[in-house]
TIFIBA-294866 format. One record per residue (C-alpha): x, y, z; residue number from 1. Coordinates in nm, 4 decimals, padded with zeros to 6 digits. Layout:
BEGIN
xx	yy	zz	num
X	Y	Z	NUM
...
END
This chain:
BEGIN
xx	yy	zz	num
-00.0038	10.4230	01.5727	1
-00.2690	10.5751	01.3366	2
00.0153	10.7158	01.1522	3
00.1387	10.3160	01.0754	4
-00.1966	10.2127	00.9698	5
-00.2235	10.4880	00.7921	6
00.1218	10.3919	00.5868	7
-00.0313	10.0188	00.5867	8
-00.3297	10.1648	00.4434	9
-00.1525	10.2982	00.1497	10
00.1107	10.0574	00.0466	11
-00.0785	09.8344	-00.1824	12
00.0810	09.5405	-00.1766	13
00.0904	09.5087	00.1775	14
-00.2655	09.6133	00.2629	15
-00.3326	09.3045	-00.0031	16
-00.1165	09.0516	00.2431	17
-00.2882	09.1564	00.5489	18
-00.6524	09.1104	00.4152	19
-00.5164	08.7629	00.2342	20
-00.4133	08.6675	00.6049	21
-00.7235	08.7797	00.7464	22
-00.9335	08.6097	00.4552	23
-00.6759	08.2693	00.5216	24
-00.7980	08.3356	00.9107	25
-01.1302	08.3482	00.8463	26
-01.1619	08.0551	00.6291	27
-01.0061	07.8383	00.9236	28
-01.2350	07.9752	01.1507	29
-01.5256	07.8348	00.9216	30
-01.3910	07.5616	00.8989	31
-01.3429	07.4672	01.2685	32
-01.7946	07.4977	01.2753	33
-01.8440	07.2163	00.9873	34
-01.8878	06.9098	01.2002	35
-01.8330	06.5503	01.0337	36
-02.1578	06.4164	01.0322	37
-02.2536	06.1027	01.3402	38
-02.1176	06.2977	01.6665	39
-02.3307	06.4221	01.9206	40
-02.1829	06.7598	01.9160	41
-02.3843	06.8307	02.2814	42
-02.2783	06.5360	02.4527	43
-01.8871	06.6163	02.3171	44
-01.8814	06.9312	02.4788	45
-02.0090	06.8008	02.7827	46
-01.7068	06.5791	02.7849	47
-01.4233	06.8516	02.6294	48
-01.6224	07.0618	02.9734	49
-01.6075	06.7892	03.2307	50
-01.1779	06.6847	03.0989	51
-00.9566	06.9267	03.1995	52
-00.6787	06.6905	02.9500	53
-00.9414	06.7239	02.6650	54
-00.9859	07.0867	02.7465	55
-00.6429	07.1541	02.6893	56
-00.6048	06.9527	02.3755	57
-00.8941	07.1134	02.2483	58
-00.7651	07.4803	02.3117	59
-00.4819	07.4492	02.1154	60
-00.6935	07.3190	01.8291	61
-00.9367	07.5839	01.8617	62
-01.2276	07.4517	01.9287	63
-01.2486	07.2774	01.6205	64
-01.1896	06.9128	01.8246	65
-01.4730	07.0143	02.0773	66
-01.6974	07.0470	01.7403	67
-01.5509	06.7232	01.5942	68
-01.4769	06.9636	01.2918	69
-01.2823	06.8775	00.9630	70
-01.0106	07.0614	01.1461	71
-01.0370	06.8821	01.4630	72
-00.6580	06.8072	01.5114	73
-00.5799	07.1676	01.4189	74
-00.1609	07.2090	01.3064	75
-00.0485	06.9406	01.6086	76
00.0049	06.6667	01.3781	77
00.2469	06.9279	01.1903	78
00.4080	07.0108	01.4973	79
00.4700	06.6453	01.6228	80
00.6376	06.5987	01.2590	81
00.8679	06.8821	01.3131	82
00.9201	06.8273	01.6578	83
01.0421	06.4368	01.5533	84
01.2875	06.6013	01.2197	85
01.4467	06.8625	01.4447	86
01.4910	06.5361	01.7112	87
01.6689	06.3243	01.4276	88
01.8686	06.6083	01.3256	89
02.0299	06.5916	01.6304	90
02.1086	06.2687	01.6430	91
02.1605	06.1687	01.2337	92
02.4598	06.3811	01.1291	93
02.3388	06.4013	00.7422	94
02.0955	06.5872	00.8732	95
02.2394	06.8279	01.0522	96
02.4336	06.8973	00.7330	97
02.1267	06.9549	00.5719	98
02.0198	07.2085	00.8090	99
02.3262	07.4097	00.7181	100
02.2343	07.4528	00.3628	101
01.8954	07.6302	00.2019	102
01.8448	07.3109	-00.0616	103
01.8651	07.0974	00.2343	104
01.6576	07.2876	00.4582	105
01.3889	07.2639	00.1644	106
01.4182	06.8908	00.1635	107
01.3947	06.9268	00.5395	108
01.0590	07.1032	00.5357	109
00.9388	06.8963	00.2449	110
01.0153	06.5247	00.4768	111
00.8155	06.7319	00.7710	112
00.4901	06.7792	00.5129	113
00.5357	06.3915	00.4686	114
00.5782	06.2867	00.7996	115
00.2274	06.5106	00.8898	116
00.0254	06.3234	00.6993	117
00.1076	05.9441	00.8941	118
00.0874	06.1660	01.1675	119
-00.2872	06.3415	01.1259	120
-00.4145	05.9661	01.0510	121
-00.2645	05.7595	01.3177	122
-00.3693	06.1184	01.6106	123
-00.7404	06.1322	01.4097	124
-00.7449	05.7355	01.5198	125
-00.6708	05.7845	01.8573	126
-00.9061	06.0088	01.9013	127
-01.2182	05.8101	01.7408	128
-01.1058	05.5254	01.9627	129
-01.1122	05.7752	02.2864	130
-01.4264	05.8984	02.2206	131
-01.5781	05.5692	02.1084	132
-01.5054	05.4074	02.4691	133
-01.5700	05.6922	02.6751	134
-01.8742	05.6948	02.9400	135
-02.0892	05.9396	02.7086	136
-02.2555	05.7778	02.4122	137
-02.0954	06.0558	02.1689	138
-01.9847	05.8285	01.8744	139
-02.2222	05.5938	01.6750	140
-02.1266	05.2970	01.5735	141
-01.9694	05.2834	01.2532	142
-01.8564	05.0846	00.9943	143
-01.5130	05.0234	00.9117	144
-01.5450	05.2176	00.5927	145
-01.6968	05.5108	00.7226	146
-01.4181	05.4931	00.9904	147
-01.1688	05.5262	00.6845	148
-01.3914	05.7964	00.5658	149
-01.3693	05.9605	00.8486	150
-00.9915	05.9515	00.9341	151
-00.9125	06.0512	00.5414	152
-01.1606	06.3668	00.5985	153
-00.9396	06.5020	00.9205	154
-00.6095	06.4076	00.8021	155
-00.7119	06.6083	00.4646	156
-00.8528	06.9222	00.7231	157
-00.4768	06.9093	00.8436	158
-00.2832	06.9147	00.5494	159
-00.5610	07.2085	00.4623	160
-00.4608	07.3858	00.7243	161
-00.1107	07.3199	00.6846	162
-00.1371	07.4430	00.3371	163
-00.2976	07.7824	00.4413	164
-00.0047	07.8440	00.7220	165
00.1982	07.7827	00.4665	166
00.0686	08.0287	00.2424	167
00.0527	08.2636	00.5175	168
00.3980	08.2048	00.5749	169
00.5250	08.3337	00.2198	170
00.3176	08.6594	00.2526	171
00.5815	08.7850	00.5440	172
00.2926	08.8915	00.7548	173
00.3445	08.6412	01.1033	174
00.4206	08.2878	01.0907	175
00.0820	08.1033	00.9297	176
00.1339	07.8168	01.1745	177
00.1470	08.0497	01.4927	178
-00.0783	08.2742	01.3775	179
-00.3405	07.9869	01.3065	180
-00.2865	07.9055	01.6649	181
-00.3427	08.2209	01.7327	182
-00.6830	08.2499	01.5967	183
-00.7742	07.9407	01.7373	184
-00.7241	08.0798	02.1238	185
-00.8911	08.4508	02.0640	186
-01.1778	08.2806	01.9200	187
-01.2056	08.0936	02.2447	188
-01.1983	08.4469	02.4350	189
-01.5662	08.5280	02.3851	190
-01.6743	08.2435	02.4786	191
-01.4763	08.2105	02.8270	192
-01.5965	08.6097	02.8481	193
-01.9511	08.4891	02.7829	194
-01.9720	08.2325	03.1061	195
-01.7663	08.4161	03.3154	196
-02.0640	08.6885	03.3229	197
-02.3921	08.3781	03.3045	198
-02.1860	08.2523	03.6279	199
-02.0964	08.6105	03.7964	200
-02.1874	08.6407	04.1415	201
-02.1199	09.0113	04.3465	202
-01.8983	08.8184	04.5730	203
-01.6304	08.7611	04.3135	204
-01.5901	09.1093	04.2395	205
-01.2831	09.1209	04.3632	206
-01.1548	08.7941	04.2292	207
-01.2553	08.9454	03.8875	208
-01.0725	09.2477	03.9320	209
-00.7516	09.0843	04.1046	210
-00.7719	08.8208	03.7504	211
-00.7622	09.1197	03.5567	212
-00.4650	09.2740	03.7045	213
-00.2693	08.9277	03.7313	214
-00.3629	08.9032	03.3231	215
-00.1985	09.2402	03.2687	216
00.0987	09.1751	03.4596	217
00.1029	08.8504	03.3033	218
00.1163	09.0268	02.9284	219
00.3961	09.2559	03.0894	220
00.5719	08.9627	03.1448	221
00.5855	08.8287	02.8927	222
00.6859	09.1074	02.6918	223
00.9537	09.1898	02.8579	224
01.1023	08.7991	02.8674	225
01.0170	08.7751	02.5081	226
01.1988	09.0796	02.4684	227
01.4983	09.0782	02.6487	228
01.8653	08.9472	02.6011	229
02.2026	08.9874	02.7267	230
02.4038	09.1957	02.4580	231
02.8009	08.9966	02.4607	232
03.0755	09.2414	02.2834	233
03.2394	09.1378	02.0170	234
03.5522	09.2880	01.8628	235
03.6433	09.2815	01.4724	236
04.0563	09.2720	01.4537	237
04.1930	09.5212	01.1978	238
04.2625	09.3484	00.8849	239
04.4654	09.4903	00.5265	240
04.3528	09.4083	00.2487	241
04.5876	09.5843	-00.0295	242
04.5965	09.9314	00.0743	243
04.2804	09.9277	00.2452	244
04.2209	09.7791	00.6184	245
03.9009	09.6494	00.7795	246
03.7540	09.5797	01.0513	247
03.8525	09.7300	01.3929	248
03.4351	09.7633	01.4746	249
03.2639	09.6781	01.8138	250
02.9858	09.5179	01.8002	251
02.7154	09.2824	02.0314	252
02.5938	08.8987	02.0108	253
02.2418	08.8999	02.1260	254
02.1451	08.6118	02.3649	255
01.7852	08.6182	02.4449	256
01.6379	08.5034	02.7509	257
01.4048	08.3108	02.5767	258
01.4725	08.1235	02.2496	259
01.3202	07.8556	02.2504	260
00.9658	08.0586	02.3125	261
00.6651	07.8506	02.3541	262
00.8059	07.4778	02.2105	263
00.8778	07.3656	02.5879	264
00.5144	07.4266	02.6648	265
00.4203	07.1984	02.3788	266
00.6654	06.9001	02.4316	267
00.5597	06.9324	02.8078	268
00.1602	06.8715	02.6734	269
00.2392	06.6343	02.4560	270
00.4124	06.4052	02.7104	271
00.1674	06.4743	02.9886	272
-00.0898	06.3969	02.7719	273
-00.0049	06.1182	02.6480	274
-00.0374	05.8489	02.9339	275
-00.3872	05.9247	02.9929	276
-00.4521	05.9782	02.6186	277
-00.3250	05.6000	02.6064	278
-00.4933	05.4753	02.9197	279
-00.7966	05.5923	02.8054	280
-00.7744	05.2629	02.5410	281
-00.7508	05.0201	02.8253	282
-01.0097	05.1717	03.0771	283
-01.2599	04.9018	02.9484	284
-01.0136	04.5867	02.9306	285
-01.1428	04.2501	02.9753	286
-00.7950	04.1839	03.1833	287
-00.8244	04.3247	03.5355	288
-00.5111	04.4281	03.6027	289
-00.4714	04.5729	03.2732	290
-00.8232	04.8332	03.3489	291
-00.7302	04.8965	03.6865	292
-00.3268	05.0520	03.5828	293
-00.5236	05.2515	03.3249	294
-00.7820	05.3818	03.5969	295
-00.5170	05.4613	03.8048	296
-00.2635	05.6300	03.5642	297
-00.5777	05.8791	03.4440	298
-00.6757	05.9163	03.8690	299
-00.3457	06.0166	03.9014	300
-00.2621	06.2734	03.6416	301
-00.6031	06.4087	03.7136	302
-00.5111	06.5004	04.0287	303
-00.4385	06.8553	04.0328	304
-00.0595	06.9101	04.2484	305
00.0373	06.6094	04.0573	306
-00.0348	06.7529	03.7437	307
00.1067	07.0641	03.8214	308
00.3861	06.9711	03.9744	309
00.4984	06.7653	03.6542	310
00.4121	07.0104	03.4087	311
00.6711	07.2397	03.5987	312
00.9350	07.0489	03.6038	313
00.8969	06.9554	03.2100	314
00.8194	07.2693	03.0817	315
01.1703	07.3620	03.3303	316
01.3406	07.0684	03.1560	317
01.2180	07.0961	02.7972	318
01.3232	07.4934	02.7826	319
01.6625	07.3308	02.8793	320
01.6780	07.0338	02.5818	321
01.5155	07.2534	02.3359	322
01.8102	07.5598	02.3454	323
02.0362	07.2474	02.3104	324
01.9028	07.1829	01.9856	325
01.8630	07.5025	01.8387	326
02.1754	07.7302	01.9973	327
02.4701	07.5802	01.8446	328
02.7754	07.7656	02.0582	329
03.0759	07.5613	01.8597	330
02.9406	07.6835	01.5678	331
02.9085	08.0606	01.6799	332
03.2359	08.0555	01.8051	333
03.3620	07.9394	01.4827	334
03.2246	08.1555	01.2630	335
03.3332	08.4178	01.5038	336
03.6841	08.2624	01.4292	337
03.6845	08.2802	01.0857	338
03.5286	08.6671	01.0769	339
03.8880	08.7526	01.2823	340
03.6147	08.8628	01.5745	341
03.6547	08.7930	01.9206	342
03.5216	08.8561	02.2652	343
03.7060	09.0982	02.4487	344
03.9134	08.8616	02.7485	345
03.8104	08.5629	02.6141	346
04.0494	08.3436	02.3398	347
03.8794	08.2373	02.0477	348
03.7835	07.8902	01.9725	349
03.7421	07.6262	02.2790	350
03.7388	07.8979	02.4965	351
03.4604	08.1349	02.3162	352
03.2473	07.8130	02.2866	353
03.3098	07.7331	02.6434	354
03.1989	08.0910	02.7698	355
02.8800	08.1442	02.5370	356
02.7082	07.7914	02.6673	357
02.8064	07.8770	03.0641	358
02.6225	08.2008	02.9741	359
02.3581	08.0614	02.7598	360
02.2643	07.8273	03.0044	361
02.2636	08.1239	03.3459	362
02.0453	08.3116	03.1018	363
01.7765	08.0165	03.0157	364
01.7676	07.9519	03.3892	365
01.4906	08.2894	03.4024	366
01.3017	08.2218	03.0767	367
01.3268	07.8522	03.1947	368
01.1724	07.9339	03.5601	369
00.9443	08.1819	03.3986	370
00.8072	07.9730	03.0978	371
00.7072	07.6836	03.4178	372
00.5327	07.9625	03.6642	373
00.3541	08.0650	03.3404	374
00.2247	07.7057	03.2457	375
00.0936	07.6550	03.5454	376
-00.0364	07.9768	03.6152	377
-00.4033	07.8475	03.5415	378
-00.3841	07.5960	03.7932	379
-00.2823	07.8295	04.0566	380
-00.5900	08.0606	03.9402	381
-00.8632	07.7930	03.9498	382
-00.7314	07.6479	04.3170	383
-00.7785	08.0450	04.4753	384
-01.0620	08.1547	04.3034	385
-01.2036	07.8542	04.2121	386
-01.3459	07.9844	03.8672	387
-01.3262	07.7213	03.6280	388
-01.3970	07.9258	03.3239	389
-01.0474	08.0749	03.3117	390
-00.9034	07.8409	03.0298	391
-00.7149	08.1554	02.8965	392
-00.4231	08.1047	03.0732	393
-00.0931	08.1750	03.0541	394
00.0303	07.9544	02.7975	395
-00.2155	08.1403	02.6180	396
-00.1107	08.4757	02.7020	397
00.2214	08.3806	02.6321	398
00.1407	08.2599	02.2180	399
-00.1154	08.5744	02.1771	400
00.1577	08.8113	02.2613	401
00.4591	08.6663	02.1385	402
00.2903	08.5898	01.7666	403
00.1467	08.9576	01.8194	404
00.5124	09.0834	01.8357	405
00.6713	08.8869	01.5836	406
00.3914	08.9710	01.3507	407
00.3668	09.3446	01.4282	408
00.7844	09.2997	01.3506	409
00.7689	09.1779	01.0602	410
00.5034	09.4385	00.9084	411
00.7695	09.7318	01.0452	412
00.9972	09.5622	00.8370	413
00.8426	09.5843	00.5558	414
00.7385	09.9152	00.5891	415
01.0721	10.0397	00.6405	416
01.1968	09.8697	00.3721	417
00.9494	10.0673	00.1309	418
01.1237	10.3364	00.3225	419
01.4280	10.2905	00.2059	420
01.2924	10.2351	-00.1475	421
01.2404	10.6342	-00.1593	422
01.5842	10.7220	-00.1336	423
END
C-alpha cells in the first residue's frame, strides 16, 4: 500500500487530480456551513433530530439541508432528472437509440442538466412550504420576492454542485456525483461519533461492541456483493480470413450480483418519502377531512414495522425494475451473434437471450434480498439497542464502500496505464 502512494506520489499529473478532487471536496463541504440568511438554524435541527423522514433526507444531502445551506438539496434534484431520462428511455424508442450512440448520449446528459434545474426549484419549494407549516417557528415570514430569492439561491447551489461532480468526473478519479455523496455521509461520522460518547452509559458496552462487529461484517458484505459475479463461458468459432483464421478463444461474460448498486435504495426513498413529504402541505387544511388523511398518512409511515416493512419490499422490487433498464440481454446476445461467439450448449439468438435473463434474474434475487436487509438494517439496530444516534447505517455503508472501490479502481488504472507507458 505505501508502495501505491508512493507511485501516486510521483506521477504528477495524477497527484494534481487527487488534490483537485480533494480541493472540489472541500469546497462543498464549505459550502454545506453558509446558511441563507432568516432560518433558525437551532430550531431546524431540532426538527431534522425529532423526523426520522427529514433525517434521512438530510443525510443524503449532507447536512447541508439540516443547515438550510446554499447546498441544501445536495445532487437529488440531479438524480431525480436522471432517474426520469433513463425512465423515458425506456419507454420513447428515439431515445433508446440515442443511448446507443456517444453524440446521443451527450445530448442525453445535456437534457438531464436541463431537466435539474425545474427540478432544484420546484424540490427547494417544497421544502420552504414544509418548513413554513411545521409546528416549530423555523421560517420567518417572507415576502414573495425574497421567496424567489431564496429558491434561485438553492437551485443555483445545485447546479454548483452539479458542476463540481462534473468536473470531478472528467479528472478519472471516482464518480464526482458519488463521491460528493460520499463526502456528505463521512462528514456526518464525527458527529454521530461525537453523541454516541455525550450519551454513553457502561451498560451499553456491549451493545457498542456488538455495533461494531455488525458494522464490520456489514463492510464485508458488502464487498464481497459488490464484488462478485457469475463468470458465463463464451466460445469464439474459428473464422478464415484469407490465409489467416481467428478466433477459436474461450472466454467469460461477467454477470454481477449487483448492478444496479445503490439506485434501488434511492427510488425506494424517494417514493417513501414522498407521501408524507406531500401530506405535510395539508396537515393544516381548513377542510377536515382533507387534515385528518394527511395526519394519518404521516402517523402511518411513521410507524416503524410499517416503514420497514415497505422499504423492503421496494428496495426488493426496485433492484428488480432497475436491472430491467440497464441489462439489455437481446442486445448481448446479439452482439454475441454477430462476433460468431456463443455459449457452450446454448444456440445463439432467442435462445442465448432467453438463458442470460433466467440467469440474470436467479442472480439479482441475492443482491436483491441483500440490498433490502441492508436498507433496513438501521431500523433493526435502533429497535434492539435502542440507540438513536446510529444514522450511519447501512445504506451508508453500502455508498462509502462501493464509491471507495470504484474510486480506488479507477486510480489502479491509471497507474497501470503509466505502466505500460514504460515499455
Amino acid at each position: 500500500m505505501l508502495d501505491k502512494l508512493l507511485k501516486i506520489w510521483k506521477a504528477k499529473d495524477l497527484r494534481k487530480n487527487i488534490i483537485f478532487v480533494l480541493a472540489m471536496l472541500a469546497i462543498f463541504r464549505l459550502s454545506a456551513h453558509v446558511p441563507i440568511p432568516g432560518v433558525d438554524i437551532s430550531a431546524l435541527k431540532e426538527l431534522f433530530s425529532s423526523n426520522q423522514i427529514l433525517g434521512l433526507m438530510n443525510l443524503f444531502s449532507g447536512g447541508g439541508m439540516e443547515n438550510f445551506s446554499l447546498v441544501m438539496m445536495g445532487v437529488a434534484p440531479y438524480i431525480t432528472a436522471s432517474i426520469i431520462i433513463q425512465l423515458l428511455a425506456m419507454i420513447v424508442p428515439a431515445l433508446e437509440e440515442m443511448q446507443k450512440e456517444e453524440s446521443g448520449q451527450r445530448k442525453i446528459n445535456m437534457w438531464t442538466r436541463y431537466l435539474t434545474v425545474p427540478m432544484a426549484a420546484m424540490q427547494s419549494y417544497g421544502m420552504i412550504a414544509l418548513l413554513r407549516n411545521s409546528s416549530i417557528q423555523i421560517l420567518s415570514e417572507v415576502t414573495a420576492w425574497q421567496m424567489l430569492s431564496i429558491i434561485i439561491t438553492i437551485t443555483a447551489g445545485t447546479i454548483f454542485l452539479m458542476w463540481i461532480g462534473e468536473l470531478i468526473t472528467e479528472k478519472h478519479i471516482g464518480n464526482g456525483i458519488s463521491l460528493l455523496i460520499f463526502a456528505g455521509i463521512v462528514a456526518g461520522m464525527p458527529g454521530a461519533l461525537q453523541q454516541i460518547i455525550a450519551t454513553f452509559d457502561s451498560s451499553q458496552l456491549f451493545v457498542l461492541i456488538g455495533f461494531i462487529a455488525i458494522a464490520l461484517i456489514t463492510v464485508v458484505g458488502v464487498v464481497i456483493i459488490t464484488e462478485g459475479q457469475r463468470n458465463v463461458p463464451v466460445v469464439y468459432a474459428k473464422q478464415i480470413r484469407g490465409n489467416r483464421m481467428y478466433g477459436g478463444t474461450s472466454s467469460h461474460l461477467p454477470l454481477r450480483v449487483n448492478m444496479a448498486g445503490v439506485m434501488p435504495i434511492i427510488f425506494a426513498i424517494s417514493v417513501v418519502l414522498f407521501p408524507p413529504m406531500i401530506a405535510q402541505f395539508f396537515i393544516h387544511a381548513r377542510t377536515g377531512w382533507i387534515a385528518a388523511a394527511a395526519e394519518l398518512t404521516i402517523t402511518f409511515f411513521n410507524n416503524q414495522l410499517i416503514y420497514g416493512i415497505l422499504y423492503f419490499i421496494l428496495v426488493f422490487g426496485f433492484t428488480y425494475f432497475y436491472t430491467e433498464v440497464i441489462f439489455h440481454p437481446e442486445r448481448i446476445a446479439e452482439n454475441l451473434q454477430k462476433q460468431g461467439a456463443f455459449i457452450p450448449g446454448i444456440r445463439p439468438g432467442k435462445h442465448t437471450e432467453e438463458y442470460l435473463g433466467k440467469t440474470t434474474y436467479k442472480i439479482i434475487f441475492v443482491g436483491a434480498l441483500f440490498l433490502a436487509l441492508i436498507a433496513i438494517l438501521p431500523l433493526i439496530m435502533r429497535y434492539f439497542t435502542g440507540i438513536q444516534a446510529l444514522t450511519i447505517g447501512g445504506t451508508s455503508l453500502l455508498i462509502v464502500v462501493a464509491v471507495v472501490i470504484d474510486t480506488v479502481k479507477q486510480i489502479e488504472a491509471q497507474l497501470t496505464m503509466r505502466e505500460y507507458e514504460g515499455y
